[in-house]
Jmol script that loads the backbone (N, CA, C; Angstrom):
load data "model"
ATOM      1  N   UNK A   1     -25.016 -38.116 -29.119  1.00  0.00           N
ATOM      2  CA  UNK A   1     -25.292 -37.548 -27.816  1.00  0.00           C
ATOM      3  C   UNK A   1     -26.654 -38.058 -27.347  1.00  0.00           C
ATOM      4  N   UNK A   2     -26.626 -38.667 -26.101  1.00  0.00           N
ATOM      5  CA  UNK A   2     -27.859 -39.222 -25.646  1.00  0.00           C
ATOM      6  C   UNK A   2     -29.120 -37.670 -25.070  1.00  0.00           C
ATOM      7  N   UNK A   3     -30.060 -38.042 -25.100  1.00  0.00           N
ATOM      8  CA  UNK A   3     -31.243 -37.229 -24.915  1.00  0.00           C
ATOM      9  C   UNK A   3     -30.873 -36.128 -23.737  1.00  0.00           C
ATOM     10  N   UNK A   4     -30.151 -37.286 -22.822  1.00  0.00           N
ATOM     11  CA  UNK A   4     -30.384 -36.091 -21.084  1.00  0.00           C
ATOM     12  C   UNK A   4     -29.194 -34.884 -21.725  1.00  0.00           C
ATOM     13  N   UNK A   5     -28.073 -35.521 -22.220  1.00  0.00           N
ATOM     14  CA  UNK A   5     -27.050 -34.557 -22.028  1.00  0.00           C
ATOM     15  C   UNK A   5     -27.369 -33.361 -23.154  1.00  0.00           C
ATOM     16  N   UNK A   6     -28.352 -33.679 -24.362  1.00  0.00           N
ATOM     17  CA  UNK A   6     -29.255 -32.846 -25.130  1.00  0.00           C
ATOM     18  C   UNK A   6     -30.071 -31.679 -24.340  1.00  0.00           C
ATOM     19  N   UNK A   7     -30.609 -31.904 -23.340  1.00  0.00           N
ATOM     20  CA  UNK A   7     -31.692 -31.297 -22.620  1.00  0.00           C
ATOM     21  C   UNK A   7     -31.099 -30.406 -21.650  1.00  0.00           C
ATOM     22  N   UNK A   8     -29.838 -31.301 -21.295  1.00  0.00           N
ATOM     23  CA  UNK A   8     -28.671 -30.383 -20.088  1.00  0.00           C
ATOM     24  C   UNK A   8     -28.127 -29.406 -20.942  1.00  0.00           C
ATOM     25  N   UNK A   9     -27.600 -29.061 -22.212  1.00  0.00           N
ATOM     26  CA  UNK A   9     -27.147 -28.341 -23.033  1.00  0.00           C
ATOM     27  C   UNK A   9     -27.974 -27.173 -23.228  1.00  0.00           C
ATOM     28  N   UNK A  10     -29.383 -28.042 -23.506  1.00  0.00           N
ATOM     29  CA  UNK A  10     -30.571 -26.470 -23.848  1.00  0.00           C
ATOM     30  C   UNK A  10     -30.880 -25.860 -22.951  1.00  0.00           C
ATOM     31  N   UNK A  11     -30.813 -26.612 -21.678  1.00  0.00           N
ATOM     32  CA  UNK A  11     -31.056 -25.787 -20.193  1.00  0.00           C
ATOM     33  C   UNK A  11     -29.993 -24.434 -20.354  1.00  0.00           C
ATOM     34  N   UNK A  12     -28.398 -24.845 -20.939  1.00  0.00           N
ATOM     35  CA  UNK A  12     -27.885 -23.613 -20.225  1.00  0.00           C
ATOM     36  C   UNK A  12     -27.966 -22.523 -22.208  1.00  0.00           C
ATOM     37  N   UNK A  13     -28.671 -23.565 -22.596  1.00  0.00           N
ATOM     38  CA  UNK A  13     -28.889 -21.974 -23.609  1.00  0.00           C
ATOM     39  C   UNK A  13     -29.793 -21.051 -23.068  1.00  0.00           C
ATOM     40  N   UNK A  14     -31.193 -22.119 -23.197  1.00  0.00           N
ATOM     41  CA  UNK A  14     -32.210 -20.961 -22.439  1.00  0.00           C
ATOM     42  C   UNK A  14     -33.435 -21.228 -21.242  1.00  0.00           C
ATOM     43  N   UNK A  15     -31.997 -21.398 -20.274  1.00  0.00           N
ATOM     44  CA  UNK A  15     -32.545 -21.462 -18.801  1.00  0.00           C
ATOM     45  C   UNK A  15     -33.359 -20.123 -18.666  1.00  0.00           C
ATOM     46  N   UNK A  16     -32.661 -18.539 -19.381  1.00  0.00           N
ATOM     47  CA  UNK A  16     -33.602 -17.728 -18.488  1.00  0.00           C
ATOM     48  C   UNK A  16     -34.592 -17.354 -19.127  1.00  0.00           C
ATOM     49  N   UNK A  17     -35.415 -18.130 -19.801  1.00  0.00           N
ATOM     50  CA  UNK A  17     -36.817 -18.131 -20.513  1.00  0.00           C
ATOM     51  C   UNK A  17     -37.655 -18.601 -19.504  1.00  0.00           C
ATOM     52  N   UNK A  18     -37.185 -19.749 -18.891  1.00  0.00           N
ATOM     53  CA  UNK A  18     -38.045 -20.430 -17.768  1.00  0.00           C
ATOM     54  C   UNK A  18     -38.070 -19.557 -16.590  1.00  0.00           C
ATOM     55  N   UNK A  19     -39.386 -20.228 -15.720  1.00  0.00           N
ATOM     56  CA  UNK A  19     -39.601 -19.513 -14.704  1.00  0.00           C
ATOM     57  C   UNK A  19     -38.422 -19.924 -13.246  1.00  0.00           C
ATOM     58  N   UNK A  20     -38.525 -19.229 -12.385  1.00  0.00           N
ATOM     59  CA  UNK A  20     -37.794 -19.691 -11.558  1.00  0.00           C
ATOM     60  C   UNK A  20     -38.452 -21.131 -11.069  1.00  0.00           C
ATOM     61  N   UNK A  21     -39.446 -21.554 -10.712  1.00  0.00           N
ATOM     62  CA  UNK A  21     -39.957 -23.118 -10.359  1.00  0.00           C
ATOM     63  C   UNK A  21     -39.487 -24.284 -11.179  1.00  0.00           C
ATOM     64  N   UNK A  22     -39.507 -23.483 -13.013  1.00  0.00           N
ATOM     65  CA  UNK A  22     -39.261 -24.750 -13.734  1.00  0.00           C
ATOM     66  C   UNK A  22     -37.665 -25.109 -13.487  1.00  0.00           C
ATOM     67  N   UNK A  23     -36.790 -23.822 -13.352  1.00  0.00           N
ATOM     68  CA  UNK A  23     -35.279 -23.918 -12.705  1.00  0.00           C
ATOM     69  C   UNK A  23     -34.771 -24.635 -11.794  1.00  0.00           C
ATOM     70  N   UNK A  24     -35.336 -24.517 -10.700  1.00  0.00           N
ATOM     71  CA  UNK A  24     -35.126 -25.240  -9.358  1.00  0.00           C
ATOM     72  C   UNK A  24     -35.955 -26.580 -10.106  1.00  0.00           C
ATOM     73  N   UNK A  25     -37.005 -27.111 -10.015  1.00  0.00           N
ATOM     74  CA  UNK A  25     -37.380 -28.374 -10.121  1.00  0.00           C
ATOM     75  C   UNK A  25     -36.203 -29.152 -11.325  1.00  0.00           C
ATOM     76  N   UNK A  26     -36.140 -28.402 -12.521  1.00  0.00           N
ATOM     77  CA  UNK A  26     -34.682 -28.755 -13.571  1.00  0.00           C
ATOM     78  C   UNK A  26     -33.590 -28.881 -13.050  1.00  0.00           C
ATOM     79  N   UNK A  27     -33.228 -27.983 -12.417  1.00  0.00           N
ATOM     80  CA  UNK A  27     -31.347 -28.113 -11.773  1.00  0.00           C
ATOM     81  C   UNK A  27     -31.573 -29.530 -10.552  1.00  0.00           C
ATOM     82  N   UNK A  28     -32.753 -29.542  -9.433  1.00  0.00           N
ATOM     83  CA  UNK A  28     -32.759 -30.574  -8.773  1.00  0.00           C
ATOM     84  C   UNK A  28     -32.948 -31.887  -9.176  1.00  0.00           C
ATOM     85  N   UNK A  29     -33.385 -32.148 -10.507  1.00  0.00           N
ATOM     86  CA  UNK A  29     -33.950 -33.568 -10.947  1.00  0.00           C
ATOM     87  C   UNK A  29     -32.094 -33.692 -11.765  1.00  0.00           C
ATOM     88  N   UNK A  30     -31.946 -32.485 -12.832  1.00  0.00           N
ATOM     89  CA  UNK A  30     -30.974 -33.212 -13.379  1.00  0.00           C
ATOM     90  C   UNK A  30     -29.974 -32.668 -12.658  1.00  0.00           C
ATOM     91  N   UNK A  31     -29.171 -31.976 -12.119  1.00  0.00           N
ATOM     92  CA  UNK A  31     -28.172 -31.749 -11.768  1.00  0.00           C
ATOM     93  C   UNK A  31     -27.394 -32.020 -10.053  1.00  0.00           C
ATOM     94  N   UNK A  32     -28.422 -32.453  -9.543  1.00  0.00           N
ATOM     95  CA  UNK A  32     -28.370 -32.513  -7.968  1.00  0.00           C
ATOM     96  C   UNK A  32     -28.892 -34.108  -7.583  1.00  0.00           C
ATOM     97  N   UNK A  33     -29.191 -34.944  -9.342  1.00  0.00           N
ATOM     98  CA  UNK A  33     -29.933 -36.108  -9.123  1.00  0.00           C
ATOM     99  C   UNK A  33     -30.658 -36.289  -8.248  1.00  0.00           C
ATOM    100  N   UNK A  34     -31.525 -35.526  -7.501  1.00  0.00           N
ATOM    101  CA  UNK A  34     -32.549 -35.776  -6.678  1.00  0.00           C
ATOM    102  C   UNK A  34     -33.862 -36.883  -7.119  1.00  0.00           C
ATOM    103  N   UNK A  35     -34.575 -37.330  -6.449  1.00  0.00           N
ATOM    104  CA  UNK A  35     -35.815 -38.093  -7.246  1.00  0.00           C
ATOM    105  C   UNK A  35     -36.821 -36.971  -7.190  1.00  0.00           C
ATOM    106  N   UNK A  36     -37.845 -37.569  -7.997  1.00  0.00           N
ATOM    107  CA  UNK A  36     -38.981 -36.700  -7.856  1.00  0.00           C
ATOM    108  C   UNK A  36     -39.494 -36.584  -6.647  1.00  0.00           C
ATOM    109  N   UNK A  37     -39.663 -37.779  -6.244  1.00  0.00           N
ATOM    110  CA  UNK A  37     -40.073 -37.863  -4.796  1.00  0.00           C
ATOM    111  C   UNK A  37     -39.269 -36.715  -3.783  1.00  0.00           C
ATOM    112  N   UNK A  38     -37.960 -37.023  -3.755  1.00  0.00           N
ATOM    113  CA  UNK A  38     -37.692 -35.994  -3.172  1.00  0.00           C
ATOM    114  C   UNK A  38     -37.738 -34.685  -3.168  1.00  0.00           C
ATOM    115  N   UNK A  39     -37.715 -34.349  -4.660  1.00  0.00           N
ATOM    116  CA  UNK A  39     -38.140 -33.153  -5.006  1.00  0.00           C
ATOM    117  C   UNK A  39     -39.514 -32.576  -4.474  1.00  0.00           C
ATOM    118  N   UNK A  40     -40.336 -33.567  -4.321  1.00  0.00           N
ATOM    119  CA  UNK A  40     -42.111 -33.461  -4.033  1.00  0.00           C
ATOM    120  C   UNK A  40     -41.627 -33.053  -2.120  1.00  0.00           C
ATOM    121  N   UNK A  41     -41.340 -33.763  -1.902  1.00  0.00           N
ATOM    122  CA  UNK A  41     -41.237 -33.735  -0.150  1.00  0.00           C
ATOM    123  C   UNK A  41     -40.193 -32.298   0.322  1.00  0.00           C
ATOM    124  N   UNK A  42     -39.404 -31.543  -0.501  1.00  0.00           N
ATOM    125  CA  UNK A  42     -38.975 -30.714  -0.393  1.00  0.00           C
ATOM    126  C   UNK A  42     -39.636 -29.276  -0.806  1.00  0.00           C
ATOM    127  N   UNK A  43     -40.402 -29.463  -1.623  1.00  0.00           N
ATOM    128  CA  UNK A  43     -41.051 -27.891  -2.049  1.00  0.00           C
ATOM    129  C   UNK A  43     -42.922 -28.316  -1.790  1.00  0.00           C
ATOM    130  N   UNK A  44     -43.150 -29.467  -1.150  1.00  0.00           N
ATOM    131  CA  UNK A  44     -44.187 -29.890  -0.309  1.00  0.00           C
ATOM    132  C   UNK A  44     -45.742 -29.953  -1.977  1.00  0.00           C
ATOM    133  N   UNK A  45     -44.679 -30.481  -2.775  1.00  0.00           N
ATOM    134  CA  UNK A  45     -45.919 -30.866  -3.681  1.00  0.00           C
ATOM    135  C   UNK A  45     -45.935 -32.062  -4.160  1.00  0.00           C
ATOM    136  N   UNK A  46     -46.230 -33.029  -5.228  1.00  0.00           N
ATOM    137  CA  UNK A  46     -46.751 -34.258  -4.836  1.00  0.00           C
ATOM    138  C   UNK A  46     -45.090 -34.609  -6.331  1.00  0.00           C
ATOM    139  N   UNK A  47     -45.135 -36.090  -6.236  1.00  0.00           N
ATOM    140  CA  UNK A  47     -44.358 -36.274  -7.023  1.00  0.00           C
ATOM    141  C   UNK A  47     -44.507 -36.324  -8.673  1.00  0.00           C
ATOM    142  N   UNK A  48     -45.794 -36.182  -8.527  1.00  0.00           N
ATOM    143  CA  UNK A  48     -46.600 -36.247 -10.055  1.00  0.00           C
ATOM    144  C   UNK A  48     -46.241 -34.945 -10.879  1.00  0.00           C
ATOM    145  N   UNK A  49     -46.863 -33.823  -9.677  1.00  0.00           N
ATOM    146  CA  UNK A  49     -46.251 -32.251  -9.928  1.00  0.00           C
ATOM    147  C   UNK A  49     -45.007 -31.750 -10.572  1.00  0.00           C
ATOM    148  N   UNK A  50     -44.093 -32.539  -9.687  1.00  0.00           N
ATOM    149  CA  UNK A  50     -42.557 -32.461 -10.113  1.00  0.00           C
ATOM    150  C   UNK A  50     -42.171 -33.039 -11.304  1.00  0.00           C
ATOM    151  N   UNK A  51     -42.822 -34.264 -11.593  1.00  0.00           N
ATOM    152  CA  UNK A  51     -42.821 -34.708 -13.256  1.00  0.00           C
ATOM    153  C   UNK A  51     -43.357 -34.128 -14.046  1.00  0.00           C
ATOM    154  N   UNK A  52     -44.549 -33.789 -14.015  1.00  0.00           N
ATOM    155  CA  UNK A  52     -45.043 -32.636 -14.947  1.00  0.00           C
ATOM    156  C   UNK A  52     -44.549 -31.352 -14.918  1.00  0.00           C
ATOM    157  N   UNK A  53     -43.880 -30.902 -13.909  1.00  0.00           N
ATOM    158  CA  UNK A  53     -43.132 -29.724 -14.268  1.00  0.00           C
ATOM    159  C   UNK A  53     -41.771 -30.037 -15.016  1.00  0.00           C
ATOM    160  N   UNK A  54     -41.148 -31.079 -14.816  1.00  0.00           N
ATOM    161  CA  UNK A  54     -39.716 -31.275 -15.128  1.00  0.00           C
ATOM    162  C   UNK A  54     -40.204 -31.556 -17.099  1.00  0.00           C
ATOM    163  N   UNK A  55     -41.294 -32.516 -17.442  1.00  0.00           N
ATOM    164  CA  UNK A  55     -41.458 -32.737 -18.375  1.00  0.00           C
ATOM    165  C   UNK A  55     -41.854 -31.526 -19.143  1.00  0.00           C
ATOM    166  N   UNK A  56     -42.720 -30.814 -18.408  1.00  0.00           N
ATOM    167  CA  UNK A  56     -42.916 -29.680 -19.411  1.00  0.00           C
ATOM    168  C   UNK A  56     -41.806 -28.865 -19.938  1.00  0.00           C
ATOM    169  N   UNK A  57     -40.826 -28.645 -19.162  1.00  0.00           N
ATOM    170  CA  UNK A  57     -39.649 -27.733 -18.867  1.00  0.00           C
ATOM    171  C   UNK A  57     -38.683 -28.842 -20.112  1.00  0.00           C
ATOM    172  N   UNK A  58     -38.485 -29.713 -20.265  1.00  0.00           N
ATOM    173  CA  UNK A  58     -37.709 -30.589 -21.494  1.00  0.00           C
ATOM    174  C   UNK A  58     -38.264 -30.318 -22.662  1.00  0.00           C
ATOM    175  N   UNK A  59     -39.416 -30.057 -22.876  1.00  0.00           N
ATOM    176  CA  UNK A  59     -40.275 -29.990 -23.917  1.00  0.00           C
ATOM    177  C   UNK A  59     -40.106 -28.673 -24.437  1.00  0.00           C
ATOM    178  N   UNK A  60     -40.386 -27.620 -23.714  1.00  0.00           N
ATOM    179  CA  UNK A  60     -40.263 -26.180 -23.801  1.00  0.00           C
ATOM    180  C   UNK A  60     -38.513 -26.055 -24.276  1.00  0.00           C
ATOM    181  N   UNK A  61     -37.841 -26.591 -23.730  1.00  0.00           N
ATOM    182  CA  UNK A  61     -36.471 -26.429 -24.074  1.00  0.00           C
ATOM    183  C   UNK A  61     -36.030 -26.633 -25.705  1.00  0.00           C
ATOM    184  N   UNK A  62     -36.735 -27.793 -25.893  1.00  0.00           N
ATOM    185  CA  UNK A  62     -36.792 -28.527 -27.557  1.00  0.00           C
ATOM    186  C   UNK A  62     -37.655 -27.483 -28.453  1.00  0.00           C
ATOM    187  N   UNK A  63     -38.668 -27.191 -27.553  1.00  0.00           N
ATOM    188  CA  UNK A  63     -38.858 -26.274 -28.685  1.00  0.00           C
ATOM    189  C   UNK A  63     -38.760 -24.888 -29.022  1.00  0.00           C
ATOM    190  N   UNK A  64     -37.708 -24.449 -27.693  1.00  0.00           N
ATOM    191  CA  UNK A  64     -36.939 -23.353 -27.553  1.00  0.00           C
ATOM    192  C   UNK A  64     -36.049 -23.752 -29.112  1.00  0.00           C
ATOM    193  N   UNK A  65     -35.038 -24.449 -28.739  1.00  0.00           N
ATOM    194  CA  UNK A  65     -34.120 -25.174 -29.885  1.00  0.00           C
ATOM    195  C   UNK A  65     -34.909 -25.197 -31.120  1.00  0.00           C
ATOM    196  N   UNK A  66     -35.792 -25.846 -31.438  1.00  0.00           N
ATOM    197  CA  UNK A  66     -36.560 -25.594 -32.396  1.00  0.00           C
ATOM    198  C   UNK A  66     -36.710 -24.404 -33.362  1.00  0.00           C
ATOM    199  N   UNK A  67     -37.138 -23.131 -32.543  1.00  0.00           N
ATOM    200  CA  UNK A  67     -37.735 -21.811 -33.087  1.00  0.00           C
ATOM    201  C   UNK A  67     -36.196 -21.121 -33.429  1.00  0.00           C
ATOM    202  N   UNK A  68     -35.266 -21.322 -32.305  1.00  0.00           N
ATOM    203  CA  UNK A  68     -34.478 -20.235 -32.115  1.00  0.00           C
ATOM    204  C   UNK A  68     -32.896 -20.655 -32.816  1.00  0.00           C
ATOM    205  N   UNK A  69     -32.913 -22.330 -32.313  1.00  0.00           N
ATOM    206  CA  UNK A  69     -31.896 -22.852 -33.163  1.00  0.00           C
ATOM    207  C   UNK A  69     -30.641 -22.428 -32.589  1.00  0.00           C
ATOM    208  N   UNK A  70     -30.282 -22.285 -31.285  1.00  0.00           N
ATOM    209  CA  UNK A  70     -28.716 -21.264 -31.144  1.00  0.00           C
ATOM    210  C   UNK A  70     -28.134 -22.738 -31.072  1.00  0.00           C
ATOM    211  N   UNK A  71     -28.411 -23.234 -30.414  1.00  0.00           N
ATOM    212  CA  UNK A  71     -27.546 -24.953 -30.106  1.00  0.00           C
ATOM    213  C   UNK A  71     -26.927 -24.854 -31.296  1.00  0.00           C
ATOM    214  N   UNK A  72     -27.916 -25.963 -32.051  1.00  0.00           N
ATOM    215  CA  UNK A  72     -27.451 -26.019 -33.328  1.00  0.00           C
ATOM    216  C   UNK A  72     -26.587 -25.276 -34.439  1.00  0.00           C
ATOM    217  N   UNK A  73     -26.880 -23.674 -34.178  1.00  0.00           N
ATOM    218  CA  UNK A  73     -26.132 -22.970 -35.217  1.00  0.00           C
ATOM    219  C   UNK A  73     -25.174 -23.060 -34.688  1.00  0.00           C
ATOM    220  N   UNK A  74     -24.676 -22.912 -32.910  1.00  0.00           N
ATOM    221  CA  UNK A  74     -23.452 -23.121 -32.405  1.00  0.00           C
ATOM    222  C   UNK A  74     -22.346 -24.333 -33.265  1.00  0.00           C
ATOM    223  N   UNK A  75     -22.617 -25.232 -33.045  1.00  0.00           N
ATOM    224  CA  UNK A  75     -22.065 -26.673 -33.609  1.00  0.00           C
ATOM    225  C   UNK A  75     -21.886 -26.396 -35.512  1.00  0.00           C
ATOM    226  N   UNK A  76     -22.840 -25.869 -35.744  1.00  0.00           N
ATOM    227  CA  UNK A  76     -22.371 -25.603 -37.722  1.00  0.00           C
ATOM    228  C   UNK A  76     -21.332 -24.699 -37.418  1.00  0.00           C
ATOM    229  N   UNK A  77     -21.329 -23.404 -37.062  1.00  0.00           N
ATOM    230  CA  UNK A  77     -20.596 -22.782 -37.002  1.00  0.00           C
ATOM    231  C   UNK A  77     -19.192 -23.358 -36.748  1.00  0.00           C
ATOM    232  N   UNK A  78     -19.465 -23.698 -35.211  1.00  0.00           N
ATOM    233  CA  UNK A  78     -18.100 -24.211 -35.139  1.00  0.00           C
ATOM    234  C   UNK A  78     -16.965 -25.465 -36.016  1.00  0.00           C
ATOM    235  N   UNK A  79     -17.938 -25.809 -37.005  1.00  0.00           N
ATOM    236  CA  UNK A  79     -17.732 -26.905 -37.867  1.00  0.00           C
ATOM    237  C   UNK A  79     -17.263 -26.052 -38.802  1.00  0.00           C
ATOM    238  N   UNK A  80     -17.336 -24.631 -39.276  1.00  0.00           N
ATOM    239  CA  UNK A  80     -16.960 -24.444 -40.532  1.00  0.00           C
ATOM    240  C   UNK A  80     -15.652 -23.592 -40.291  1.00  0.00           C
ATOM    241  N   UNK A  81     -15.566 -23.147 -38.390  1.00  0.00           N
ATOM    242  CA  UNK A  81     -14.498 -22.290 -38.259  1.00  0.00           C
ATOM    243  C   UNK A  81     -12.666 -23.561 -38.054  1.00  0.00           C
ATOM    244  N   UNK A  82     -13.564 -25.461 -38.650  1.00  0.00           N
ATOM    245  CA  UNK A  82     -12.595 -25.829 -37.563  1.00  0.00           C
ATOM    246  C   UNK A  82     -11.198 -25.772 -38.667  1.00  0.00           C
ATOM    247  N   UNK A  83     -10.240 -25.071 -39.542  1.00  0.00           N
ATOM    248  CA  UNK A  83      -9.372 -24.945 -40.204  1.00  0.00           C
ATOM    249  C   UNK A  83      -9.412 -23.528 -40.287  1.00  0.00           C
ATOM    250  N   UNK A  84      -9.455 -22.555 -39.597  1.00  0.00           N
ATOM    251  CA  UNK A  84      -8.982 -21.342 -39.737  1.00  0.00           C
ATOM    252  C   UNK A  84      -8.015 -21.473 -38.992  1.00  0.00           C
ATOM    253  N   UNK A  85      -7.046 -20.318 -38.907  1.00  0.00           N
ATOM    254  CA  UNK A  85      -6.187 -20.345 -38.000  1.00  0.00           C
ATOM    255  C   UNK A  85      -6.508 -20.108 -36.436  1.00  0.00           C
ATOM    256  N   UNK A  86      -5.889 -20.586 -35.654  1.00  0.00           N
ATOM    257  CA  UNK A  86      -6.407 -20.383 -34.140  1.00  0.00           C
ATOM    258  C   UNK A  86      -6.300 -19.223 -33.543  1.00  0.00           C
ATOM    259  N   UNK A  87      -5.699 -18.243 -34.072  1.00  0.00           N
ATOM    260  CA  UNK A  87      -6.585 -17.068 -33.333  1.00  0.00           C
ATOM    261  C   UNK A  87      -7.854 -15.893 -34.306  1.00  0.00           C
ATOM    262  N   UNK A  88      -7.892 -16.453 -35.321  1.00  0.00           N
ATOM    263  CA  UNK A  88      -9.181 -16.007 -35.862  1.00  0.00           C
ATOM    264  C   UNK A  88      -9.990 -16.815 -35.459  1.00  0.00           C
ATOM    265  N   UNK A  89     -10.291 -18.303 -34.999  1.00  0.00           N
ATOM    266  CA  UNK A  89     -10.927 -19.281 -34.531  1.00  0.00           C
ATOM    267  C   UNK A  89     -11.006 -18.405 -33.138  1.00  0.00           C
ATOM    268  N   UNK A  90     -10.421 -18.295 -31.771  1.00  0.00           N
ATOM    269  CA  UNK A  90     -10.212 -18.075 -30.797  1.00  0.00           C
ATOM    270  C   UNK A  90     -11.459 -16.603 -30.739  1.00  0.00           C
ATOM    271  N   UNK A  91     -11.412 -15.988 -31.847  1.00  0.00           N
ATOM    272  CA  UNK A  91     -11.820 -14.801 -32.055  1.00  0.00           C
ATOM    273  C   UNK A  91     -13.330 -15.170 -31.768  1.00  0.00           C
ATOM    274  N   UNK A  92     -13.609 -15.758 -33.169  1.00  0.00           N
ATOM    275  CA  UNK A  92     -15.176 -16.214 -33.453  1.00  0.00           C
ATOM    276  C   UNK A  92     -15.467 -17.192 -32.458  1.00  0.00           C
ATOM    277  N   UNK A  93     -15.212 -18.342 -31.639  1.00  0.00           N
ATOM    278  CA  UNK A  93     -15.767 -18.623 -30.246  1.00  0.00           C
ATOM    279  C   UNK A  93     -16.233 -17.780 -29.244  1.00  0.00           C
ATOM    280  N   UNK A  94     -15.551 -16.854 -29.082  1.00  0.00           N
ATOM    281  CA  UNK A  94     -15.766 -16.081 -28.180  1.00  0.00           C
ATOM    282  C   UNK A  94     -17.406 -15.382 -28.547  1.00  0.00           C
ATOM    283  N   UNK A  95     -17.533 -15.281 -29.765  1.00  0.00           N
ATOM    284  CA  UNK A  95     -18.697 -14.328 -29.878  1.00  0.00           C
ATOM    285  C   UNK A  95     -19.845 -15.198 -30.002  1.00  0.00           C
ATOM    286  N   UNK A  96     -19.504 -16.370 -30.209  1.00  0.00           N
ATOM    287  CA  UNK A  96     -20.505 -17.333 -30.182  1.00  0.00           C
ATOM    288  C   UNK A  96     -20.798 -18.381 -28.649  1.00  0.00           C
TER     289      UNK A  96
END
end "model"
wireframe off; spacefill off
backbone 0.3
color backbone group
């Protein structure tokens, strides 16, 4: 898995740790592909701003992942449920 689609993943673990600014500047850079630039000319701050917010906000995410680990335990988990039967499987997705 390449880096962005890494970072798009931790966004929707723990988007609501972040503030609402780092949200909007995150959802507009990666999800709305906006440029920075545009991002800068829309919330009237410079394009440098918008990189340093977007970068901080990737960083914070990793080391959200880091401390808390849900990504990851997600994926073991689901690695050890993959030969149960499918609705005890069906079961344990859900709670995870």
């Amino acid at each position: 898995m390449d880096n962005r689609s890494e970072i798009i993943i931790l966004y929707d673990y723990y988007k609501e740790l972040l503030t609402k600014k780092q949200q909007t500047y995150f959802e507009g850079y990666y999800f709305f592909n906006e440029s920075l630039q545009e991002l800068g000319d829309a919330y009237g701050v410079s394009r440098n701003a918008i990189h340093k917010q977007v970068k901080e906000t990737e960083e914070k995410l990793q080391e959200y992942e880091k401390k808390l680990g849900l990504y990851h335990k997600r994926i073991k988990i689901l690695k050890l449920i993959e030969n149960l039967d499918e609705k005890t499987k069906e079961k344990i997705e859900t709670l995870i």
